[in-house]
DOLO-159368 format. One record per residue (C-alpha): x, y, z; residue in three letters; residue number from 1. Coordinates in nm, 4 decimals. Layout:
PT        c1        c2        c3  residuo  num
PT         X         Y         Z      ALA  NUM
...
***
This chain:
PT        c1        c2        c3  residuo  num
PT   -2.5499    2.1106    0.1847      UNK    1
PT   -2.3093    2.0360   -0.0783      UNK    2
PT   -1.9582    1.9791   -0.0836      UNK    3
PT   -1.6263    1.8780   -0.2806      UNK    4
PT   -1.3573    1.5931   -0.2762      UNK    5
PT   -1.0768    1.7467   -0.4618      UNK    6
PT   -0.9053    1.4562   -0.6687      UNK    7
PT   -0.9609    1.1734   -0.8955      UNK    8
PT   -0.8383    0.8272   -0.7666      UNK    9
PT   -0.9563    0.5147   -0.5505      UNK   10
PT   -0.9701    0.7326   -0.2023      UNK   11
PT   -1.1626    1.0375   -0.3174      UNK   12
PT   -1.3880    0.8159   -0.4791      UNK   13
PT   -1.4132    0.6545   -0.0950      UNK   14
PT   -1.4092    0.9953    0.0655      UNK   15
PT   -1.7236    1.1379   -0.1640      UNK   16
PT   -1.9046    0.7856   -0.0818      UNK   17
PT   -1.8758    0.8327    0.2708      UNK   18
PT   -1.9531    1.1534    0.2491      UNK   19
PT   -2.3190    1.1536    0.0382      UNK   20
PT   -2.4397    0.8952    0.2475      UNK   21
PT   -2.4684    1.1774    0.5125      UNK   22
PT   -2.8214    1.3068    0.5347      UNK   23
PT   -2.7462    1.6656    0.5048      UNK   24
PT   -2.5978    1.6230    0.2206      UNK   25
PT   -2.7744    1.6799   -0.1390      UNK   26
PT   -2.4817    1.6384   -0.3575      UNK   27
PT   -2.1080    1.6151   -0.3957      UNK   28
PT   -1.8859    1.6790   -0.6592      UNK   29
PT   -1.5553    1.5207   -0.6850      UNK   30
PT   -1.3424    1.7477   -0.9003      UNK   31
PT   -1.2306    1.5600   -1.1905      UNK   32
PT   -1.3407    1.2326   -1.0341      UNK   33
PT   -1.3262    0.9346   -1.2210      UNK   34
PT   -1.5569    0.6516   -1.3691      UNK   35
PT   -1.7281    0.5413   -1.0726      UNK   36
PT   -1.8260    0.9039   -0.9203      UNK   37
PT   -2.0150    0.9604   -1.2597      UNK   38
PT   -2.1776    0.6356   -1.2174      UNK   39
PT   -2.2803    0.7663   -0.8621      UNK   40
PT   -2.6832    0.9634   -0.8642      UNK   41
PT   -2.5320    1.1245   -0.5265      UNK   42
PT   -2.1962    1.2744   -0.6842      UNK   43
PT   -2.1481    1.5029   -0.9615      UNK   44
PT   -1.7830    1.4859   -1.1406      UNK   45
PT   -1.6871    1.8172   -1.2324      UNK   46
PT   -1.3670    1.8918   -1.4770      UNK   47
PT   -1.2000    2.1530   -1.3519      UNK   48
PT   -0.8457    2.1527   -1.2025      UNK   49
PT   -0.7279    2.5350   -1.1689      UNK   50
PT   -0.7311    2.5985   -0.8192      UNK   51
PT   -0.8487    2.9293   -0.8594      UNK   52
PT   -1.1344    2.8399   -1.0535      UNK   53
PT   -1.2081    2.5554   -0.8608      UNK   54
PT   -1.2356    2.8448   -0.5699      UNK   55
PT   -1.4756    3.0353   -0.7829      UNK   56
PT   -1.6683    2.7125   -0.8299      UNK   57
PT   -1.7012    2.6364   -0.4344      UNK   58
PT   -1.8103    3.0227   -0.4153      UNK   59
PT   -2.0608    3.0359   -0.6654      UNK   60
PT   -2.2389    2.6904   -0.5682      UNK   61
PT   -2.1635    2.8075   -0.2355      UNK   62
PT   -2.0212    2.4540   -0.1371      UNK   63
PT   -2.0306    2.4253    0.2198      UNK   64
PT   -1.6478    2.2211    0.3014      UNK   65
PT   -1.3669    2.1151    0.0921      UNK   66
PT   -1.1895    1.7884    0.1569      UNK   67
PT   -0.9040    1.7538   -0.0684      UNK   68
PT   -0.7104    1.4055   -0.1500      UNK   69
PT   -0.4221    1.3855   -0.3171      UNK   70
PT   -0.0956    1.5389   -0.2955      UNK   71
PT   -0.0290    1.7676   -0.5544      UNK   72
PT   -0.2941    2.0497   -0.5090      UNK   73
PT   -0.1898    2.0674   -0.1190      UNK   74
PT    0.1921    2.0718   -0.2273      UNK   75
PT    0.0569    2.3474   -0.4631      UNK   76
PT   -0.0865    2.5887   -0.1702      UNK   77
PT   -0.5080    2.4789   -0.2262      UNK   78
PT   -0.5412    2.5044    0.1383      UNK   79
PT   -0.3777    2.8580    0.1427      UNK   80
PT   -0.5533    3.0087   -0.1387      UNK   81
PT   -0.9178    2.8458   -0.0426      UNK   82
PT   -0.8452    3.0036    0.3367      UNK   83
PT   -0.7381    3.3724    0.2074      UNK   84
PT   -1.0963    3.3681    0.0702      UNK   85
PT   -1.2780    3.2319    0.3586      UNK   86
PT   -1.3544    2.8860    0.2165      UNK   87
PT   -1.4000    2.5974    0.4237      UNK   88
PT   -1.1468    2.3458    0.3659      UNK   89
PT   -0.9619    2.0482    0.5188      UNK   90
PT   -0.6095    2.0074    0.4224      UNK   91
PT   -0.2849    2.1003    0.5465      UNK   92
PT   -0.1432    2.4207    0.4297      UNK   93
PT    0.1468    2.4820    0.1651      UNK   94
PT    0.3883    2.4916    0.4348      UNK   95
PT    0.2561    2.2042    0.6490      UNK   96
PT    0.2514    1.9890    0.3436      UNK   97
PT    0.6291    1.9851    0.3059      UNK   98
PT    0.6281    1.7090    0.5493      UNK   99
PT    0.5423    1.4742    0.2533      UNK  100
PT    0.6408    1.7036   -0.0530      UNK  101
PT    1.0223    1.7125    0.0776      UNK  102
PT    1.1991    1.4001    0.2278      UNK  103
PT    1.4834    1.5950    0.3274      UNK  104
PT    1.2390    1.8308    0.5212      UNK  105
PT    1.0910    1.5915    0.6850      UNK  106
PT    1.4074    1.3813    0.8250      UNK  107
PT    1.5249    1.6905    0.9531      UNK  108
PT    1.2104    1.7406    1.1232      UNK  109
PT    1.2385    1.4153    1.2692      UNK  110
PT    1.5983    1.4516    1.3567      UNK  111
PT    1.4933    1.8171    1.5509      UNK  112
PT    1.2412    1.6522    1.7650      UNK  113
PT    1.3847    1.2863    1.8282      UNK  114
PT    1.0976    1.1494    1.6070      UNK  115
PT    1.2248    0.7563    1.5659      UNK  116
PT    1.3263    0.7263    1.2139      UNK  117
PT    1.6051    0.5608    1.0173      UNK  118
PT    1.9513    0.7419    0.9809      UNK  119
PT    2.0036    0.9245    0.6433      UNK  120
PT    2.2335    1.2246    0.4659      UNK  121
PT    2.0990    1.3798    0.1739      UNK  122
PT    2.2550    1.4233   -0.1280      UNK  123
PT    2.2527    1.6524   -0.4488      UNK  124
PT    2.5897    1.5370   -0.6066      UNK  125
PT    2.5951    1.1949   -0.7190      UNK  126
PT    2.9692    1.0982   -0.6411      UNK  127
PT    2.9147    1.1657   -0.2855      UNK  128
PT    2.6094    0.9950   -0.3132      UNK  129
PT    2.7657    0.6898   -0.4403      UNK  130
PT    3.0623    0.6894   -0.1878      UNK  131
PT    2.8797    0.6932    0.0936      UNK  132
PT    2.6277    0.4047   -0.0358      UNK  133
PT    2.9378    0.1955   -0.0871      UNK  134
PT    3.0200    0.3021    0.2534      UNK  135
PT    2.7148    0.1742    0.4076      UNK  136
PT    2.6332   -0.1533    0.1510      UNK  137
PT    2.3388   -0.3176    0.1016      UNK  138
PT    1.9909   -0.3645    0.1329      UNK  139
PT    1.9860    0.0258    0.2266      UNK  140
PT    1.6887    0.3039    0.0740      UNK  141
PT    1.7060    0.5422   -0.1569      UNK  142
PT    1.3992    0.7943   -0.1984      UNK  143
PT    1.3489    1.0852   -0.4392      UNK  144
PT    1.3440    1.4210   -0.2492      UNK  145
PT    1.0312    1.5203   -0.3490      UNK  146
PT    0.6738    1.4037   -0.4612      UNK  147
PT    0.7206    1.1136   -0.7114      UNK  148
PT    0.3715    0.9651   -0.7344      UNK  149
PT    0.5133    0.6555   -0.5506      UNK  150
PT    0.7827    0.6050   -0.7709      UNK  151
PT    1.0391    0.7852   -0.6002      UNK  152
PT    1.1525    0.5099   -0.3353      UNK  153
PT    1.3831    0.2348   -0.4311      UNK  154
PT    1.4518   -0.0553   -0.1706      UNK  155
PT    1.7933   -0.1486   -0.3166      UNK  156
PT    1.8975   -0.5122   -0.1916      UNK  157
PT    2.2671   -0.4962   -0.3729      UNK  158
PT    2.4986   -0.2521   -0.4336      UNK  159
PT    2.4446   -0.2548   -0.7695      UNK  160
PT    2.0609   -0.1250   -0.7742      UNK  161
PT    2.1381    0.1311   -0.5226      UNK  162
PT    2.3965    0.2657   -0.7779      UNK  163
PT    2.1218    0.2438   -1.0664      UNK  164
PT    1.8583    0.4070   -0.8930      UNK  165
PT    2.0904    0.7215   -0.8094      UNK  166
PT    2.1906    0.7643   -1.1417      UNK  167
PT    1.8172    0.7613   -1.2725      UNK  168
PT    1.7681    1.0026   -1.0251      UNK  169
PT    2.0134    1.2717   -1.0091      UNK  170
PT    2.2140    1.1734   -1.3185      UNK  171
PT    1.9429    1.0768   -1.5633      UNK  172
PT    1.7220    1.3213   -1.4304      UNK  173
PT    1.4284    1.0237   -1.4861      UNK  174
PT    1.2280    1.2017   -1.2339      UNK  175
PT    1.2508    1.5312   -1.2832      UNK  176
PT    1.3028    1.8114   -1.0041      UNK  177
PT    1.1315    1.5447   -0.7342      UNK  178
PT    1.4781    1.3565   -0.7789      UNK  179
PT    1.7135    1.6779   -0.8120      UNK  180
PT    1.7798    1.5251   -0.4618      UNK  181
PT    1.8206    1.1792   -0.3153      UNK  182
PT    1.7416    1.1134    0.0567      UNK  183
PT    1.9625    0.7526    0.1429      UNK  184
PT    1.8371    0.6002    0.4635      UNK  185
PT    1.9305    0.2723    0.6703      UNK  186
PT    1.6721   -0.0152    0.5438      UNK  187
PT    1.4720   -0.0722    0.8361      UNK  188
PT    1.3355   -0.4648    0.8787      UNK  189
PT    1.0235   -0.5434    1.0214      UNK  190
PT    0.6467   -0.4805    0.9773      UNK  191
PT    0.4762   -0.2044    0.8117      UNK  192
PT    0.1411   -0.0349    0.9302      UNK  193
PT   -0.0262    0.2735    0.7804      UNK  194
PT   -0.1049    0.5027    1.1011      UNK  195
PT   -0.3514    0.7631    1.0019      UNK  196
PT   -0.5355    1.0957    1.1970      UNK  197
PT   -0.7100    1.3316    1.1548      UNK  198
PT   -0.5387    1.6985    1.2956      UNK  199
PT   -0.7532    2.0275    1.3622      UNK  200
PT   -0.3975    2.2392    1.4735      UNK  201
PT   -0.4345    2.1299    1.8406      UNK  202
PT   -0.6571    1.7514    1.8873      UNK  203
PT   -0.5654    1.4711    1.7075      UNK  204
PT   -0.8475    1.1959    1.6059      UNK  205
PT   -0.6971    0.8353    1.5497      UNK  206
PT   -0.8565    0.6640    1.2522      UNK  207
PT   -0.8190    0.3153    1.2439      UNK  208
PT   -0.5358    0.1638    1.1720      UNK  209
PT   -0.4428   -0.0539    0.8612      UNK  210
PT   -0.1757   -0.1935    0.6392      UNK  211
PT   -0.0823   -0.1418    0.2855      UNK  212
PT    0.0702   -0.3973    0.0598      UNK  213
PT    0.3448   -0.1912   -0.1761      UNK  214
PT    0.4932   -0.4554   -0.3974      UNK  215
PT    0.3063   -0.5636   -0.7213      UNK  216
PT    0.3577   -1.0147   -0.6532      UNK  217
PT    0.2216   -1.1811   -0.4222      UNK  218
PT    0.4320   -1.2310   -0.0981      UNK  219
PT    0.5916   -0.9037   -0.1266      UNK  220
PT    0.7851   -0.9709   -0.3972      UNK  221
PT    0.8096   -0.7370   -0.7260      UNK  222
PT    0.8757   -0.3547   -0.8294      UNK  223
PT    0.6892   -0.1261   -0.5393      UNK  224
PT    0.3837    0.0223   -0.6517      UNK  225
PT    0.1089    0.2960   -0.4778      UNK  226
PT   -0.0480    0.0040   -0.2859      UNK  227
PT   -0.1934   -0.3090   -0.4221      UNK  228
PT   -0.4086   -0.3457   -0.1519      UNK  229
PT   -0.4951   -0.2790    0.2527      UNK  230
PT   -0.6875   -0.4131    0.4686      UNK  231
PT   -0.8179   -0.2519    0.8334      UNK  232
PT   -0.7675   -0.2988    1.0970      UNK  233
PT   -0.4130   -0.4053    1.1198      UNK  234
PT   -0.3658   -0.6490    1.4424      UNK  235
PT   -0.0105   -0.5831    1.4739      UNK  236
PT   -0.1126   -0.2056    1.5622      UNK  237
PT   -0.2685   -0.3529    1.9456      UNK  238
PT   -0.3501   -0.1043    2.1768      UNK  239
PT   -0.0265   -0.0764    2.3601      UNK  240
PT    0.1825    0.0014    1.9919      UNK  241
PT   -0.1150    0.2792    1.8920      UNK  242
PT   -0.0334    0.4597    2.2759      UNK  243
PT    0.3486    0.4442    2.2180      UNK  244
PT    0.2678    0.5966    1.8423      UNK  245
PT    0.0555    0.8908    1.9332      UNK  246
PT    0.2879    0.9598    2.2209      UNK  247
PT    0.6384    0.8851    2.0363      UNK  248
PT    0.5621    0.9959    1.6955      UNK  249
PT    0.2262    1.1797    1.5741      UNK  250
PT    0.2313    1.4343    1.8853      UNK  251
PT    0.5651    1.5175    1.8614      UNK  252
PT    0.5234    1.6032    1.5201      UNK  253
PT    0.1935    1.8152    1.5103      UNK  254
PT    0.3594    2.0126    1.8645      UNK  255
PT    0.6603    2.0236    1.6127      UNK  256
PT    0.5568    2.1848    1.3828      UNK  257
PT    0.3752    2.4513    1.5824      UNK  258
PT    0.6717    2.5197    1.7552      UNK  259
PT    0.8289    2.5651    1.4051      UNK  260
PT    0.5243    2.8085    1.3203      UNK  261
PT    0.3876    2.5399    1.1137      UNK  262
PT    0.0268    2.5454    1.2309      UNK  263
PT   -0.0843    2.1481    1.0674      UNK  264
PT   -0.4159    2.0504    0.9588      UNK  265
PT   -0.5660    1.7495    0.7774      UNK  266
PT   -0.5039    1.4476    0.6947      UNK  267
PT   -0.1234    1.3155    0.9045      UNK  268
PT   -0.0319    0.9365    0.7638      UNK  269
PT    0.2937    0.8062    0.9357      UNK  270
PT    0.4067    0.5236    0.7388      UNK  271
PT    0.5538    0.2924    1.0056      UNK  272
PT    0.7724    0.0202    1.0227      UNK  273
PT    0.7370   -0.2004    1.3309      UNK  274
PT    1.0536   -0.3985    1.4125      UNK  275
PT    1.0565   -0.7404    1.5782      UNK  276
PT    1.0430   -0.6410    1.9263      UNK  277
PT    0.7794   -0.4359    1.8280      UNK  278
PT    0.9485   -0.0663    1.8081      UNK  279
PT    0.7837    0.1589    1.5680      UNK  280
PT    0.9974    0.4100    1.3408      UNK  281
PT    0.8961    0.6393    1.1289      UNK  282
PT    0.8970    0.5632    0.7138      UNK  283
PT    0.7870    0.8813    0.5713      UNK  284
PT    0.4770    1.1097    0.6410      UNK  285
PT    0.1983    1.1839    0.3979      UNK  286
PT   -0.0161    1.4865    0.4654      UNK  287
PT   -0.2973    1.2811    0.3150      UNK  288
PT   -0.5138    0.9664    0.3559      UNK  289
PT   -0.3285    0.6794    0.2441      UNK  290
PT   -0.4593    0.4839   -0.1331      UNK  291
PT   -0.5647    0.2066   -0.0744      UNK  292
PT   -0.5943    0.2643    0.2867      UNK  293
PT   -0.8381    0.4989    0.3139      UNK  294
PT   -1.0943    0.2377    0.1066      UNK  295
PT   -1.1145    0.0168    0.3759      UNK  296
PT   -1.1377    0.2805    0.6490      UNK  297
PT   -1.4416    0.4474    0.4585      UNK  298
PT   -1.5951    0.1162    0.3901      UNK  299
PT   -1.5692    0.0754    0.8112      UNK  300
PT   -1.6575    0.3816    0.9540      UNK  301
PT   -2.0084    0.4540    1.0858      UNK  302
PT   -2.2266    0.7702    1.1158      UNK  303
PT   -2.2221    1.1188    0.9887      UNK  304
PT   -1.8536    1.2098    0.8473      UNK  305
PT   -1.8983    1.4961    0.6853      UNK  306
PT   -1.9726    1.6340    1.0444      UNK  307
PT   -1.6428    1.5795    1.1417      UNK  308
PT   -1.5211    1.7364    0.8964      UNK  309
PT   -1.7112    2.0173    0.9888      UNK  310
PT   -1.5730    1.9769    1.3463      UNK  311
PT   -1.2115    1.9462    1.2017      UNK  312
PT   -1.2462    2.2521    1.0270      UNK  313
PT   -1.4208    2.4232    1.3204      UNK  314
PT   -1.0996    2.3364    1.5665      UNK  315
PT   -1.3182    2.0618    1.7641      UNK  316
PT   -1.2434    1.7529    1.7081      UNK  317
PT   -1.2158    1.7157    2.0772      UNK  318
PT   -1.5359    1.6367    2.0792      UNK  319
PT   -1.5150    1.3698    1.8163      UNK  320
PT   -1.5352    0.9871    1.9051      UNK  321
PT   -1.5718    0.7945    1.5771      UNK  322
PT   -1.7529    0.4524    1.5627      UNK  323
PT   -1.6186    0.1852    1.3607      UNK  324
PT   -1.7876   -0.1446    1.1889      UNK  325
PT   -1.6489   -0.4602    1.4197      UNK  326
PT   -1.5553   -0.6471    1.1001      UNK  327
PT   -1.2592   -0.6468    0.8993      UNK  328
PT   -1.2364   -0.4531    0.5860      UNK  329
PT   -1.0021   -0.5934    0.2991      UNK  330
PT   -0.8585   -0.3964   -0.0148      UNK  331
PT   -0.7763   -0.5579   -0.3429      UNK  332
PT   -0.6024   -0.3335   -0.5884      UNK  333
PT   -0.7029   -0.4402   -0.9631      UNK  334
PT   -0.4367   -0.2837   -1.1991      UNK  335
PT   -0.3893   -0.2039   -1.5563      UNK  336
PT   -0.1958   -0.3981   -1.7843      UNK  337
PT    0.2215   -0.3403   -1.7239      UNK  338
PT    0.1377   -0.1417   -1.3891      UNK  339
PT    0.3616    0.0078   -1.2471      UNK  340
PT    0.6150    0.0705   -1.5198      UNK  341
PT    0.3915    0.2003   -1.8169      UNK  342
PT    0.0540    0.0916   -1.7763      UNK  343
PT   -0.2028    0.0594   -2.0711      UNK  344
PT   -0.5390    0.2304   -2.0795      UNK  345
PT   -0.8560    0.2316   -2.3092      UNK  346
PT   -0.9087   -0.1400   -2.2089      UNK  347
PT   -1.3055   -0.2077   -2.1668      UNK  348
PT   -1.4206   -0.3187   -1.8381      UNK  349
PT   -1.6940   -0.5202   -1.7264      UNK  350
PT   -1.8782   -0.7127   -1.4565      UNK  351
PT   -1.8071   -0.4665   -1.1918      UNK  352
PT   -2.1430   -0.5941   -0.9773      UNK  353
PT   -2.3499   -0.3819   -0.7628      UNK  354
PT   -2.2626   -0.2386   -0.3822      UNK  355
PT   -2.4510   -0.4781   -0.1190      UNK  356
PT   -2.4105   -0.5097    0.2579      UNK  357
PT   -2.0686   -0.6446    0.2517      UNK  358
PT   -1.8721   -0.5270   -0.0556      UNK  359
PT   -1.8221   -0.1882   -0.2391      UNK  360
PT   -1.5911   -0.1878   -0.5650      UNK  361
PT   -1.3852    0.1977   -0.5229      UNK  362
PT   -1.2914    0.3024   -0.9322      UNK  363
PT   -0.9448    0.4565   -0.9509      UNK  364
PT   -0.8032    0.4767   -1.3465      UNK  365
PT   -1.1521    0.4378   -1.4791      UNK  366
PT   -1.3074    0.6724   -1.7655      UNK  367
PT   -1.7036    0.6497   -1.8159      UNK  368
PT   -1.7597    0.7567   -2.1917      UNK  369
PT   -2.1167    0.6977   -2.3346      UNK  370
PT   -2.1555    0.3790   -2.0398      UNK  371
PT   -1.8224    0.2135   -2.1853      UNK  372
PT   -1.6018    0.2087   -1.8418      UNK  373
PT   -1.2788    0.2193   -1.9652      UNK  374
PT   -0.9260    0.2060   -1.7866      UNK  375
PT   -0.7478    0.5068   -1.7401      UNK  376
PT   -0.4487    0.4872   -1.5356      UNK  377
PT   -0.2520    0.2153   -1.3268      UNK  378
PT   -0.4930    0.1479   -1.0615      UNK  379
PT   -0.7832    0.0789   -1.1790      UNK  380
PT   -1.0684   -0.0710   -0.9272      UNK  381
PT   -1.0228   -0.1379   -0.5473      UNK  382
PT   -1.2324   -0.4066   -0.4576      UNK  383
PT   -1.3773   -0.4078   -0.0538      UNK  384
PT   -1.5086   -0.6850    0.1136      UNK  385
PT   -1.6225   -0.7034    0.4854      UNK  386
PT   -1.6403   -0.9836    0.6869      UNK  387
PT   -1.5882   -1.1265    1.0805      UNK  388
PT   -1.1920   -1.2080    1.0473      UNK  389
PT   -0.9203   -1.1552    0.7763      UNK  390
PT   -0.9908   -1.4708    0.5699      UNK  391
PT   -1.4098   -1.4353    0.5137      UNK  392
PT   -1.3014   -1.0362    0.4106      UNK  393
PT   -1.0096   -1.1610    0.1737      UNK  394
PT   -1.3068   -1.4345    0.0214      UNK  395
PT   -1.5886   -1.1425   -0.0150      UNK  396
PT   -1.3152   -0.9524   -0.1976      UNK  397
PT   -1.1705   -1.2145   -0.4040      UNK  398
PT   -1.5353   -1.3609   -0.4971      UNK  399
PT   -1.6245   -1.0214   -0.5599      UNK  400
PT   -1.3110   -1.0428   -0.8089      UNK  401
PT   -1.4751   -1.2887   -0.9940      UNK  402
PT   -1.7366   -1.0937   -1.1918      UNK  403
PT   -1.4555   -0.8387   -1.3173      UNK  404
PT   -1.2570   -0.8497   -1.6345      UNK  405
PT   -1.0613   -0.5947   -1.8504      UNK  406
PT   -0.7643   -0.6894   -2.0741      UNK  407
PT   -0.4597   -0.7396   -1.8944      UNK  408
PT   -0.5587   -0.7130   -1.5039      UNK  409
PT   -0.3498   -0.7979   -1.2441      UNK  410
PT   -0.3090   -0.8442   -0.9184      UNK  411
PT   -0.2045   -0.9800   -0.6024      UNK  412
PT   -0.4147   -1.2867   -0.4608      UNK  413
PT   -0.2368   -1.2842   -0.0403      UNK  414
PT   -0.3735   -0.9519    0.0538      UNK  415
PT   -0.3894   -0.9718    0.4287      UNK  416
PT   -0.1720   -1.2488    0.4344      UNK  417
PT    0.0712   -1.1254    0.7173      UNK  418
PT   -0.3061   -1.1324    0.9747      UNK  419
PT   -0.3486   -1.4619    0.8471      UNK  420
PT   -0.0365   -1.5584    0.9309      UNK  421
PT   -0.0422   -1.3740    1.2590      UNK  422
PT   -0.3241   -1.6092    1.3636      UNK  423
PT   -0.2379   -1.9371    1.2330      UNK  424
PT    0.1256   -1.9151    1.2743      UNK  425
***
């Protein structure tokens, strides 16, 4: 059989990995993909990004599933258009998908059906907006309404910054109709984890859990970024936290929004912040796997995934139990020179080694042009290692590191620092 990843970046390149190693399948393209999926015999990049003629595509190759990554062609109705034709696909619909394509949407949501979550008003005019931060102070969030590529969420820690980033976005207009308007929330202190399942309209599979690292500098300091790096699984997710999560907050939500006549499939991410007596609220919801999260999943789970696909599209994934690697999986992000603000590409890379038994380099911003790998966007590699605890996967990443150079990469050298800590503190 063949299929297609829909997308270009660090997780469909994990997705389409996962996917050819299945026996079934002969080939799959990964629509555009990036450097590294041309460099792969077992995936075929293909450059087409019309929906519908990425439609006529999957009928004329007759591609047996979909599985699409990113954001903006669910936002954009793939799911609806592939399903009027009788494609396979796996994705939330148009209407499902405004869980992550409108903030405001989704804290009413949350509000409706006593999802935990952080207190928030919405706001389209920017002197109310301004009054009421000064009525709440500082640190307190302010997030772009809609889909912002990860740039639409400022953790403002004086008055001052939460003033600037309003006025960028509903005065300056920086980010276009995403920031038309601003969602301001209570800063919530504590722990993040990245909760991810998989949804069929009715069963809900757990994936393992992990954690992202959002700030470029080590030790969480810096501008926030996509994700400079996860790691899976996370150990403050134990078993009791992931019981009260499925029960307290994914649930709710997919029963939610069937009682809304929201019917959701795909991909369901709850962002979570985990305070210090170890109550979980909701961040935000992508209808997506999580980048980089979804590299060290991949790089963990065992057997045959594009069969559960197959079963998430069929409606059973009931029937699903998913077997994981024992061993930690750890993310590093490499990025592009002056990531995240305007990042440089066209800057040769080299030394990316070879997959073996215990690391796999994921491209992102890469561009394969007569065998020069060039960068070609912020994110450029994410680098996996796999190992017994936390600190052997962060060395098998970092030595992995070692081997790779392009002009102007960065990043952070602490990924998984907060397990480390967790043990040893």
């Amino acid at each position: 059989m063949k299929l297609l990843v829909v997308g270009s970046g660090g997780r469909e390149h994990a997705l389409a990995w996962k996917l050819a190693q299945s026996p079934r399948v002969q080939l799959v393209y990964v629509a555009p993909g990036n450097g590294g999926t041309a460099q792969d015999v077992r995936l075929r990049n293909l450059a087409i990004t019309d929906l519908n003629e990425l439609a006529d595509f999957v009928e004329k190759e007759q591609i047996a599933l979909t599985l699409v990554g990113p954001e903006q062609p669910l936002a954009a109705g793939i799911v609806n258009l592939f399903r009027s034709r009788g494609l396979k696909i796996f994705g939330p619909s148009k209407e499902a998908a405004q869980l992550e394509s409108s903030k405001d949407f989704a804290k009413a949501f949350m509000k409706r059906h006593a999802i935990p979550t952080a207190e928030y008003e919405t706001f389209a005019d920017v002197a109310s907006a301004h009054a009421y931060i000064d009525s709440k102070g500082a640190p307190i969030v302010i997030k772009a309404d809609g889909l912002a590529a990860g740039k639409g969420v400022v953790v403002a820690t004086t008055l001052e910054e939460a003033h600037h980033a309003v006025d960028m976005m509903l005065s300056d207009n920086k980010l276009g109709d995403a920031g038309a308007r601003v969602v301001i929330e209570e800063f919530l202190a504590g722990e993040e984890a990245s909760f991810i399942v998989m949804v069929d309209g009715i069963n809900v599979l757990p994936l393992a859990s992990s954690q992202d690292h959002k700030r470029l500098l080590d030790e969480d300091h810096g501008p926030n970024t996509g994700g400079m790096g996860a790691y899976s699984p996370a150990p403050i997710v134990t078993p009791q936290l992931h019981a009260r999560v499925m029960r307290e907050i994914i649930l709710p939500t997919v029963r939610g929004m069937e009682k809304e006549g929201i019917r959701f499939t795909g991909f369901l991410y709850a962002g979570l912040m985990i305070d210090a007596h170890g109550n979980p609220k909701t961040l935000e919801f992508n209808c997506r796997m999580g980048d980089p999260e979804t590299q060290p999943i991949m790089a963990r789970l065992k057997g045959d995934f594009s069969k559960v696909v197959e079963q998430a599209i069929a409606g059973t994934l009931d029937t699903v139990e998913l077997e994981w690697d024992r061993r930690t999986a750890l993310g590093v992000v490499l990025a592009a020179h002056n990531y995240p603000d305007a990042p440089r590409k066209g800057d040769l890379i080299s030394g990316v080694p070879p997959e073996t038994g215990d690391a796999v380099t994921f491209h992102a911003g890469t561009t394969l042009t007569d065998d020069r790998l060039t960068t070609s966007g912020g994110r450029v590699l994410c680098v996996v290692g796999l190992a017994d605890s936390v600190r052997s996967a962060q060395s098998v990443a970092y030595e992995t590191i070692n081997h790779i150079s392009f002009d102007g990469m960065q990043y952070r050298r602490d990924i998984g620092f907060r397990a480390v800590n967790r043990k040893h503190g």
